[in-house]
C-alpha positions as CSV (number, residue, x, y, z in Angstrom):
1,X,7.2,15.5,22.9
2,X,6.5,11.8,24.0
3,X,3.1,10.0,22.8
4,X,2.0,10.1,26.1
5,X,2.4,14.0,26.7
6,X,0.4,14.4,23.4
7,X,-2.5,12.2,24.6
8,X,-2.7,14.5,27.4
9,X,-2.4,17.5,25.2
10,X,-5.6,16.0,23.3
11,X,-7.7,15.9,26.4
12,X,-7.0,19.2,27.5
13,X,-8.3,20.3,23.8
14,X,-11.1,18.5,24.0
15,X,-13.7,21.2,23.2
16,X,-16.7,21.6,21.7
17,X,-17.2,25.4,19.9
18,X,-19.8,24.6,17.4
19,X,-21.7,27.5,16.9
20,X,-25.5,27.2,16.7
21,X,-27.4,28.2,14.0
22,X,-29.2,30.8,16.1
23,X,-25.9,32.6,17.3
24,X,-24.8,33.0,13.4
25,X,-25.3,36.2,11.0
26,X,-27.5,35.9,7.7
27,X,-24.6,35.7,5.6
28,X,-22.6,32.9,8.1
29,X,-26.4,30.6,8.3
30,X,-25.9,30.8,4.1
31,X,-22.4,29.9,4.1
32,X,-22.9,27.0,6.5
33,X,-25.8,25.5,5.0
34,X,-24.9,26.1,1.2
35,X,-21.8,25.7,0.9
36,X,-19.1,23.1,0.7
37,X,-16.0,22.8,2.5
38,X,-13.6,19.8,4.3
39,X,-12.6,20.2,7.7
40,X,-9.1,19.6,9.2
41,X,-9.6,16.7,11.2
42,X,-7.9,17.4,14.2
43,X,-10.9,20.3,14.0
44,X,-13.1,17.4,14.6
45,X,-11.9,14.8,16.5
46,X,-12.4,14.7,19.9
47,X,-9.5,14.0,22.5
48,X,-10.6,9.9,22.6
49,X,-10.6,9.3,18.8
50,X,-7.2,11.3,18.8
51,X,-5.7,9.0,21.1
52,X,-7.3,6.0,18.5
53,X,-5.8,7.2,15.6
54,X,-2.3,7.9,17.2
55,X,-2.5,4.3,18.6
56,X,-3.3,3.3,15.2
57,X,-0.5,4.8,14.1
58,X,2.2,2.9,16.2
59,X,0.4,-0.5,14.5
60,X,0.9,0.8,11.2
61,X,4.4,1.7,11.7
62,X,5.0,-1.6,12.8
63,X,3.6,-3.3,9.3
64,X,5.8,-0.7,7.3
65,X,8.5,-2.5,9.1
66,X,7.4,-5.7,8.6
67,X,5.6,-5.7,5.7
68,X,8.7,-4.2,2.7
69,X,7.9,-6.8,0.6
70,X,4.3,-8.2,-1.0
71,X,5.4,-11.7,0.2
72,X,5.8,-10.2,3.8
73,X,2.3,-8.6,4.0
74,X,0.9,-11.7,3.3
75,X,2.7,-13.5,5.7
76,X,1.6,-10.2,8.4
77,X,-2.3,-10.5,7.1
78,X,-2.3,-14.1,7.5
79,X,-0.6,-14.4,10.7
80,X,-3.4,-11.3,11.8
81,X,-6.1,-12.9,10.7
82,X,-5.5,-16.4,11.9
83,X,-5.7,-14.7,15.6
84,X,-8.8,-13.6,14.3
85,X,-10.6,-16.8,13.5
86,X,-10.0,-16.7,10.2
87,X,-9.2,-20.0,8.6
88,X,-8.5,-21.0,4.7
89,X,-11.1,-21.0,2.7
90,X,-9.7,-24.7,1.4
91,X,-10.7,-25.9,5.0
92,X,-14.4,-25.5,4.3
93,X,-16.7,-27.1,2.5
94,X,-19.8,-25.2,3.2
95,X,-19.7,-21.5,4.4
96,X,-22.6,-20.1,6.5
97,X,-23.2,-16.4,7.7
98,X,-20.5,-15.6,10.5
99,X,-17.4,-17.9,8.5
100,X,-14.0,-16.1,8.2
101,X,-12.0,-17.1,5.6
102,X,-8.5,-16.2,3.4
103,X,-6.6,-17.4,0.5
104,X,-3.2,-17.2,0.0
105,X,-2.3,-16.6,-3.7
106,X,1.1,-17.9,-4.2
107,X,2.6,-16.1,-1.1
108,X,2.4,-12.7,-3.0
109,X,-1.3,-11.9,-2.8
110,X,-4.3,-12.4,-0.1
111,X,-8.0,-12.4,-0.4
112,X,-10.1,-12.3,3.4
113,X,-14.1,-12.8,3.3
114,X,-16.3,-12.6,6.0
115,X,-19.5,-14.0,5.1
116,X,-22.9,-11.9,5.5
117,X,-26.4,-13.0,5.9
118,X,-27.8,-12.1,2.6
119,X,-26.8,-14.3,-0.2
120,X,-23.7,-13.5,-1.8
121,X,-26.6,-13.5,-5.3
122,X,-27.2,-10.0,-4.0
123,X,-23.4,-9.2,-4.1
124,X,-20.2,-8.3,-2.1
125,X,-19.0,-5.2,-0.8
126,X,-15.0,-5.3,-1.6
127,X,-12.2,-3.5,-0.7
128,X,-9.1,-3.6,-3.0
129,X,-5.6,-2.5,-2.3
130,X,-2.2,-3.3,-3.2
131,X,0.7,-4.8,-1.2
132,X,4.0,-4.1,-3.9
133,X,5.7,-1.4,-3.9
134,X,8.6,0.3,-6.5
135,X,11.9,-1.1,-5.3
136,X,15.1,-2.7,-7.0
137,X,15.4,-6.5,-8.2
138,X,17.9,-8.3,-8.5
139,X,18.6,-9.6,-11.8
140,X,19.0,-13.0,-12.6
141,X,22.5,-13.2,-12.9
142,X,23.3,-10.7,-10.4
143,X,26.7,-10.9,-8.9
144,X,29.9,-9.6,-10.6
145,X,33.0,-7.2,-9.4
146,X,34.9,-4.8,-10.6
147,X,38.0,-3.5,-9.5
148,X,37.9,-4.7,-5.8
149,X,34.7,-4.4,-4.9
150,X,31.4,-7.4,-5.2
151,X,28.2,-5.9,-6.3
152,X,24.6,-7.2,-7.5
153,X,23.4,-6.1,-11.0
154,X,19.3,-4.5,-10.4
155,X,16.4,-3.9,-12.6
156,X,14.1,-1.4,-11.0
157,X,10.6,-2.4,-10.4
158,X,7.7,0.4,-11.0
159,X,7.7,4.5,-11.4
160,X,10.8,5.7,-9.6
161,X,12.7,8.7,-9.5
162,X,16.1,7.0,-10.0
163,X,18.3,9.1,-7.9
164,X,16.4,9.3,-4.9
165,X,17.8,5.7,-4.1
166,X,21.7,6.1,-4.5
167,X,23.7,6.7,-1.1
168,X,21.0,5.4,1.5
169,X,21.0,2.2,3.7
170,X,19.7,-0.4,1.7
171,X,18.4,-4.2,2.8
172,X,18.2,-7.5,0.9
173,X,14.5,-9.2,0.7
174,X,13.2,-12.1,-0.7
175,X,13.0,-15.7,-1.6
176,X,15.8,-18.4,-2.9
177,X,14.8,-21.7,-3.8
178,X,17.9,-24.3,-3.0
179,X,18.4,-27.1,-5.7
180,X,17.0,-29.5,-3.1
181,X,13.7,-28.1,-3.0
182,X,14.0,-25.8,0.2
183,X,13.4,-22.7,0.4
184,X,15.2,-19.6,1.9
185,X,13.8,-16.3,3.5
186,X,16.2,-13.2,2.6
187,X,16.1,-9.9,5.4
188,X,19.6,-8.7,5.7
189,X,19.9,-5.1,6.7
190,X,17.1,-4.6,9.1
191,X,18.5,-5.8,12.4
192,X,20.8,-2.9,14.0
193,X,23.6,-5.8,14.0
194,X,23.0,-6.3,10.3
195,X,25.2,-4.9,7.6
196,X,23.7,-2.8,4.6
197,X,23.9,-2.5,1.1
198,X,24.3,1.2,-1.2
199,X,24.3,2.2,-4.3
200,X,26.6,4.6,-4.8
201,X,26.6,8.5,-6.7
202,X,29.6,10.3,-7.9
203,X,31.2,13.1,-6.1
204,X,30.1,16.8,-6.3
205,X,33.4,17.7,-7.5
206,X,33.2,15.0,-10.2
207,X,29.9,16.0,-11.4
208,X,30.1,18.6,-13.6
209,X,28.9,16.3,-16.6
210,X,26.4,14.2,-14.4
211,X,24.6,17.3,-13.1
212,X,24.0,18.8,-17.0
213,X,21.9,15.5,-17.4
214,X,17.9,16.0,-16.9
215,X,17.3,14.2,-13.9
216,X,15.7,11.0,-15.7
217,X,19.5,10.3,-16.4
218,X,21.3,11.4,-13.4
219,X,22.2,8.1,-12.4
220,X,20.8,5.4,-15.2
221,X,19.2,1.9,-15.0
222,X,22.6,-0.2,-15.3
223,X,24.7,2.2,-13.1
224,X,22.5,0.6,-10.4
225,X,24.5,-1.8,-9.1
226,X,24.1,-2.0,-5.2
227,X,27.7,-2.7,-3.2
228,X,27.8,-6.1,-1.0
229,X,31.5,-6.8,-0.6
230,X,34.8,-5.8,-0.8
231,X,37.3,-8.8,0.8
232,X,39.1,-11.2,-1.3
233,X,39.2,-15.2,-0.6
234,X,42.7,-15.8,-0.2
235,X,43.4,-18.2,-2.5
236,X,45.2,-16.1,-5.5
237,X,44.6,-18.9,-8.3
238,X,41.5,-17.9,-9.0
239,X,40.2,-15.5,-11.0
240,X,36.5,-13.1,-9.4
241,X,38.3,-13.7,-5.8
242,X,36.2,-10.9,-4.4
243,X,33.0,-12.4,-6.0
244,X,34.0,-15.8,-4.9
245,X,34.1,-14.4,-1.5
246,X,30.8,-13.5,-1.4
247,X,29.5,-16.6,-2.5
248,X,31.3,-18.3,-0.3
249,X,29.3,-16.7,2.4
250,X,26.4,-17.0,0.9
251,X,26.7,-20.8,0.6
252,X,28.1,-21.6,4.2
253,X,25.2,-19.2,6.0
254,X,22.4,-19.9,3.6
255,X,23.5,-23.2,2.1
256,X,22.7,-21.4,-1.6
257,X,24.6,-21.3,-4.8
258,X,25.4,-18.8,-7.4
259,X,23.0,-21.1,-9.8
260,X,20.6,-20.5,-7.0
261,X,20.4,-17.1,-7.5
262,X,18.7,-17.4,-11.6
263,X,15.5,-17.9,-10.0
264,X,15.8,-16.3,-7.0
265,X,13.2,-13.7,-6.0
266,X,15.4,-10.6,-4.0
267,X,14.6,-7.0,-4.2
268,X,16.7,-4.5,-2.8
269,X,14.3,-1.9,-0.3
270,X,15.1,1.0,2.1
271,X,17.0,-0.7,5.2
272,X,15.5,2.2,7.6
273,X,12.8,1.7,10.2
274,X,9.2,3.8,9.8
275,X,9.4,6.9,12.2
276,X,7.1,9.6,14.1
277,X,7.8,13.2,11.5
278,X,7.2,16.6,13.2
279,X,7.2,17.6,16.3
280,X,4.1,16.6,17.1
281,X,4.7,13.6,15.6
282,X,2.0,13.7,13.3
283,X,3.0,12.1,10.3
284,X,4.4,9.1,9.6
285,X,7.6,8.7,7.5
286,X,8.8,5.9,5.6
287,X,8.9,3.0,3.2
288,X,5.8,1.3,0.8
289,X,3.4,3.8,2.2
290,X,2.1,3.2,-1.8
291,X,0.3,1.1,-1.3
292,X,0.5,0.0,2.9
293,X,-1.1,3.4,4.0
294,X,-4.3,2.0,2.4
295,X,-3.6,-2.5,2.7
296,X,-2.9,-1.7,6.4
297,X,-6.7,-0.2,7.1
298,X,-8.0,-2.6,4.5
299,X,-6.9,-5.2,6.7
300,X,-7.6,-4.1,10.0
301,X,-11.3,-3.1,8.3
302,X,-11.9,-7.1,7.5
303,X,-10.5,-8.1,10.6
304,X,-12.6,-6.5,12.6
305,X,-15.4,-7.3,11.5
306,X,-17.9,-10.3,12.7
307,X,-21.4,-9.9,11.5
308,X,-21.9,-8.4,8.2
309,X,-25.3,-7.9,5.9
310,X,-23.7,-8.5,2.9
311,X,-20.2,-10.9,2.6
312,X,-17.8,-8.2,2.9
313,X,-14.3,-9.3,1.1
314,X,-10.3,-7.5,1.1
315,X,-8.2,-8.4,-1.6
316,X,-4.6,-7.3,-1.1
317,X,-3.1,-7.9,-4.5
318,X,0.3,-8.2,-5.8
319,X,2.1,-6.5,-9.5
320,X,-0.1,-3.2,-9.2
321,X,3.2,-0.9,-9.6
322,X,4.0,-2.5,-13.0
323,X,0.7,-3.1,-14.2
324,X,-1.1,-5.9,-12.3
325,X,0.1,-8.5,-14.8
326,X,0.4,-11.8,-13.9
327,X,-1.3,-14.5,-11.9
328,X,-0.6,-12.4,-8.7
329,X,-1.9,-9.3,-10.1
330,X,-5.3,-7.9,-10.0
331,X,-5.7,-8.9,-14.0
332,X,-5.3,-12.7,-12.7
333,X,-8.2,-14.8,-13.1
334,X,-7.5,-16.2,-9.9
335,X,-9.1,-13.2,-7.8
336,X,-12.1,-13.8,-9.6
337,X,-12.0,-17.5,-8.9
338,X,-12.0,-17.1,-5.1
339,X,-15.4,-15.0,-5.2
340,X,-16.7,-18.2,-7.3
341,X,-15.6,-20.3,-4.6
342,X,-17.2,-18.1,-1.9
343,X,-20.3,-18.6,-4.4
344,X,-20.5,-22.2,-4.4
345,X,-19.4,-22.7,-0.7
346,X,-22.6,-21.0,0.5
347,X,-24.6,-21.4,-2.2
348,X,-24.6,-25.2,-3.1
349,X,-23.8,-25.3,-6.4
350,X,-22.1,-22.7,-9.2
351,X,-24.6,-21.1,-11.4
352,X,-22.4,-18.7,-14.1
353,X,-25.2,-16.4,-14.5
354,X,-26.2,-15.8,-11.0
355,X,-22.6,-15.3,-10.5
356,X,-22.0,-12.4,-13.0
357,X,-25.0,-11.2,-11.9
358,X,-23.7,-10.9,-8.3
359,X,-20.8,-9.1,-9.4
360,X,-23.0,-6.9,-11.0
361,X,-24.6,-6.0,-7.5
362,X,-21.2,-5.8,-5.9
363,X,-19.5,-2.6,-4.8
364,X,-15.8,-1.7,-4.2
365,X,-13.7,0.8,-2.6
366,X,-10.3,0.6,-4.6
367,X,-7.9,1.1,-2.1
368,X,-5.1,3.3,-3.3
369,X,-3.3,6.3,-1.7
370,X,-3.7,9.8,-3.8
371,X,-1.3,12.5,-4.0
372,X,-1.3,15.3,-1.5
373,X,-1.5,18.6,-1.8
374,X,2.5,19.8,-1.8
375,X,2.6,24.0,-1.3
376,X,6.3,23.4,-2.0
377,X,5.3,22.3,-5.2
378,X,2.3,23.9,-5.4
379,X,2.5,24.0,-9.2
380,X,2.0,20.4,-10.0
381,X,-1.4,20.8,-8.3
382,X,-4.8,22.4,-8.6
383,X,-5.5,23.0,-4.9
384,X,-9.5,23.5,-5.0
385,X,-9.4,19.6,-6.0
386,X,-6.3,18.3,-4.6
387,X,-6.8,16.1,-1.1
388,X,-5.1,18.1,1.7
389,X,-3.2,16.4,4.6
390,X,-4.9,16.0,7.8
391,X,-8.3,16.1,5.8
392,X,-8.9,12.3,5.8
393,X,-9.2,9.8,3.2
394,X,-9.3,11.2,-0.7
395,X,-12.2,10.0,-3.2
396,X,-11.3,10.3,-6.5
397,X,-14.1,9.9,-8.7
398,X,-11.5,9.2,-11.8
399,X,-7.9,8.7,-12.2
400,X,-5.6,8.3,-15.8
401,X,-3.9,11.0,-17.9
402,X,-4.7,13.8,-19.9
403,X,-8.6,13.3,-20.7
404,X,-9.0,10.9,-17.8
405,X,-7.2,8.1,-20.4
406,X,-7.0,4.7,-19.0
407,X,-9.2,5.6,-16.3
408,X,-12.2,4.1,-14.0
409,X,-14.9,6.8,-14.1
410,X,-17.2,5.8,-11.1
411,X,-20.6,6.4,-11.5
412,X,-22.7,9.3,-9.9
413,X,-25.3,7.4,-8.2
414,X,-22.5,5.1,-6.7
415,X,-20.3,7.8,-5.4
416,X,-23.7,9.7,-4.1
417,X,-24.9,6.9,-2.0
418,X,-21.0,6.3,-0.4
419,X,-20.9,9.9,0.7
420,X,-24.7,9.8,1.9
421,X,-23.6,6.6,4.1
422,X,-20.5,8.2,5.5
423,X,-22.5,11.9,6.2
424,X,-25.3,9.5,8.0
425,X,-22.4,7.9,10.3
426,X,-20.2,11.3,11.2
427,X,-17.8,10.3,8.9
428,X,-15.0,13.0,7.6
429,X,-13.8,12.6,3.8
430,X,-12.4,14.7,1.4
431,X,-11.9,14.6,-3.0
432,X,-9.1,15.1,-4.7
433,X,-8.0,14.4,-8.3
434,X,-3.9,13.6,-9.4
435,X,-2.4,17.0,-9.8
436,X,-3.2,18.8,-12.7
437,X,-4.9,18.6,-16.1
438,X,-1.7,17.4,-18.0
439,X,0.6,17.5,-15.7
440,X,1.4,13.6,-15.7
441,X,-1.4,11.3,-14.2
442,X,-1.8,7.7,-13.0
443,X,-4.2,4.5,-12.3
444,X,-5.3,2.0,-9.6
445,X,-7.1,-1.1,-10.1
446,X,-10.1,0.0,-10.4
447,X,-10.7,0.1,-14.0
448,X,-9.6,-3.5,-13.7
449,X,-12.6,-4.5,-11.2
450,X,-15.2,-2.4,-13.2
451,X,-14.4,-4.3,-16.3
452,X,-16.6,-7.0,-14.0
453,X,-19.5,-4.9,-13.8
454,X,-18.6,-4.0,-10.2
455,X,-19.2,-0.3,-8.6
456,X,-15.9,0.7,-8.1
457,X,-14.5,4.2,-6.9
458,X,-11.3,5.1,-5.6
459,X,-10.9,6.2,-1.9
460,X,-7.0,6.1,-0.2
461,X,-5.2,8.4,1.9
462,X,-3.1,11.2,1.0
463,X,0.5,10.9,1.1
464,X,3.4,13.0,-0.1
465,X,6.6,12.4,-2.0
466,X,4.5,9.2,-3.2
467,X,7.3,6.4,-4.7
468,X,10.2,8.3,-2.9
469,X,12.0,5.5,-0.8
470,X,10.5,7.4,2.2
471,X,6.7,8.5,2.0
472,X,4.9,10.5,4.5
473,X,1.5,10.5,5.8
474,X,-1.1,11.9,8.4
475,X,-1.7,9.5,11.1
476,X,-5.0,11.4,11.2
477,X,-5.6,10.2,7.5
478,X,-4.6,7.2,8.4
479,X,-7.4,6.5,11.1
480,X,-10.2,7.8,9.1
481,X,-9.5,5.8,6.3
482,X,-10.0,2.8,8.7
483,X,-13.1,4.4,9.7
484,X,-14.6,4.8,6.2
485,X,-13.5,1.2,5.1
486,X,-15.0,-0.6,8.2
487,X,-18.1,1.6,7.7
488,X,-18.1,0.8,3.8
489,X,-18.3,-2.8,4.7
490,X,-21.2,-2.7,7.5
491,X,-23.7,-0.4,5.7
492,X,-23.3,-0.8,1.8
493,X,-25.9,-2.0,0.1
């Protein structure tokens, strides 16, 4: 079934059968009125805001396809919002209500601000996502071979399940800076005409040992090393002829070196393309969707906005999957230092205490995808307070481990006045926590941002097989969130 054919499938659904109070038993008014439950959304969607979310879906799989890397999705948010109006903040020296601005933090992270009317003294409202993902590196030294074949040595980069990556399509990403100063721009592997990389697995009838290992150890860290040659240079006086062939192409099509490669920035991702899942296409299906189903309507939300109450701010930060460390990460001072320069720009002059203070009266969505209710594996979950797919964006009023340890515990009175915004504006949302009580657990930035004294809660879409090299979510979800961000940022306050 086409897009098309389903847009007209939408409008041939478009019905309303709410039932009136009036038409409803004793017991059905009670239920209604009293009780508490979360609607699927295609229950409540009308045919026109279907055909809005399904569009918003084909943009989104676009950035998963152009945005693999967290140097790429600033490159995409920039390149957005500079057909937006938005300009760097470094441009101006005075901001006034109505000003769109950006920052580029080293390539790898991006703040946006549209400034409000009100005095930024009386606070920001803030949404915060991340734009890295778990993938491989390449390690410094990288390139060896072994028996006939070239291959780069990996380090992999946040929580992954280790053998979900061998035997796939695989591209090369990233950054090399050439002893002259230049720099280079890796993507090999996306282009149909491009070759691909693979880490291989051993061979069912070879496994015997391999498959009585838990699967932490199926395939280990160093047996990661991804294939990217197999052809000699023909000169047979050397030794490493097969790695020596691969540098030599390396050197005559990107002009690099293997000295190049120490300080090299490359990261081996899925080489696949984001697709439609189901056969009514309503899921989306592929790579980074931890974090981009949550930076993607982050930064359609700021972009789209023009005049705001209160300065409204997106910060799309880098490091998340391995802590935030860093000066790219959320922990980095230099986050903090662009809201200071948003404070002096429209303020005249830095004042430290009016500044805390303004954090203080700030809010913040963190922006972070939850973990979806699985009935395949059902067990891992509690299902009463797990988010559901096709149920719209997840709040989750803590996150962490066992007794909510490492965890951002948003406040009641915060969380209260969210919901009571989104109820006022026909807004669907749904909670959910992270699986069971013990059963593992994880964190956002959140308790990062509260540390300022900003309101923080977290609110991201669900999404299943989360850090699998190919995620899924509802394009349903996907829209709403959208919804609830841009709504977060025109009516908090």
């Amino acid at each position: 079934m086409s897009v098309e054919d389903l847009h007209q499938l939408f409008k041939s659904q478009d019905v309303n059968d709410d039932a009136s109070n009036e038409n409803l038993s004793e017991g059905k008014r009670l239920e209604k009125e009293l009780s508490n439950e979360y609607p699927y959304l295609y229950d409540v969607y009308n045919a026109s805001t279907l055909q809005n979310a399904f569009s918003f879906g084909e943009d989104y799989k676009n950035y998963l396809d152009e945005a693999k890397t967290e140097r790429e999705a600033v490159k995409f948010g920039i390149n957005l919002l500079s057909n937006l109006g938005f300009v760097d903040v470094a441009s101006k020296e005075r901001l006034v209500p109505g000003d769109k601005v950006y920052f580029n933090i080293h390539g790898k992270g991006l703040m946006a601000a549209v400034i409000g009317e009100e005095s930024v003294r009386d606070g920001f409202n803030i949404l915060g996502s991340h734009i890295d993902s778990p993938r491989f590196d390449l390690k410094p030294n990288p390139l060896f071979e072994n028996n006939g074949m070239a291959y780069f040595k990996t380090h992999y980069y946040g929580g992954v399940k280790k053998y979900q990556w061998t035997t796939m399509p695989l591209a090369l990403h990233g950054v090399v800076q050439r002893k002259d100063g230049t720099q280079v721009h890796f993507s090999i592997g996306e282009d149909e005409n491009d070759p691909v990389f693979m880490f291989t697995d051993l061979l069912i009838h070879l496994s015997k040992d391999q498959l009585s290992k838990p699967a932490s150890k199926v395939v280990e860290g160093e047996e990661f090393n991804v294939l990217v040659g197999g052809r000699p240079i023909p000169h047979k006086d050397v030794s490493s002829r097969f790695k020596l062939a691969v540098l030599q192409i390396l050197n005559e099509r990107y002009g690099i070196v293997e000295r190049d490669l120490v300080s090299a920035e490359l990261q081996i991702v899925p080489a696949n393309k984001a697709r439609d899942l189901g056969l009514d296409r309503s899921f989306v299906t592929g790579y980074g969707q931890d974090d981009s189903a949550c930076s993607f309507p982050a930064l359609r939300a700021i972009a789209a906005q023009n005049k705001v109450k209160r300065t409204a701010v997106a910060m799309l930060t880098d490091k998340e999957e391995i802590g935030s460390y860093g000066n790219t990460g959320a922990q980095s001072q230099i986050y903090e230092n662009f809201f200071i320069e948003l404070f002096v720009k429209t303020e005249g002059e830095y004042d430290e205490l009016a500044f805390v203070k303004a954090l203080e009266n700030s809010f913040m969505i963190s922006s972070d995808v939850s973990a979806a209710y699985d009935p395949t594996f059902s067990y891992a979950f509690e299902s009463a307070n797990a988010p559901h797919m096709g149920k719209g964006v997840a709040f989750s009023k803590y996150t962490g481990s066992g007794g909510k340890s490492g965890s951002n515990d948003a406040n009641s009175e915060y969380y209260t006045k969210i919901l009571h915004i989104l109820d006022e504006n026909n807004i669907p949302w749904q909670t959910g926590e992270l699986g069971k009580v013990d059963q593992g657990g994880g964190g956002t930035i959140a308790h990062l941002q509260s540390k300022r004294g900003i309101q923080v809660i977290d609110c991201g879409v669900p999404v299943l097989s989360m850090h699998a090299p190919f995620e899924i979510s509802h394009k349903l979800d996907m829209y709403n969130c959208y919804q609830v961000y841009v709504t977060f940022l025109q009516n908090m306050e």
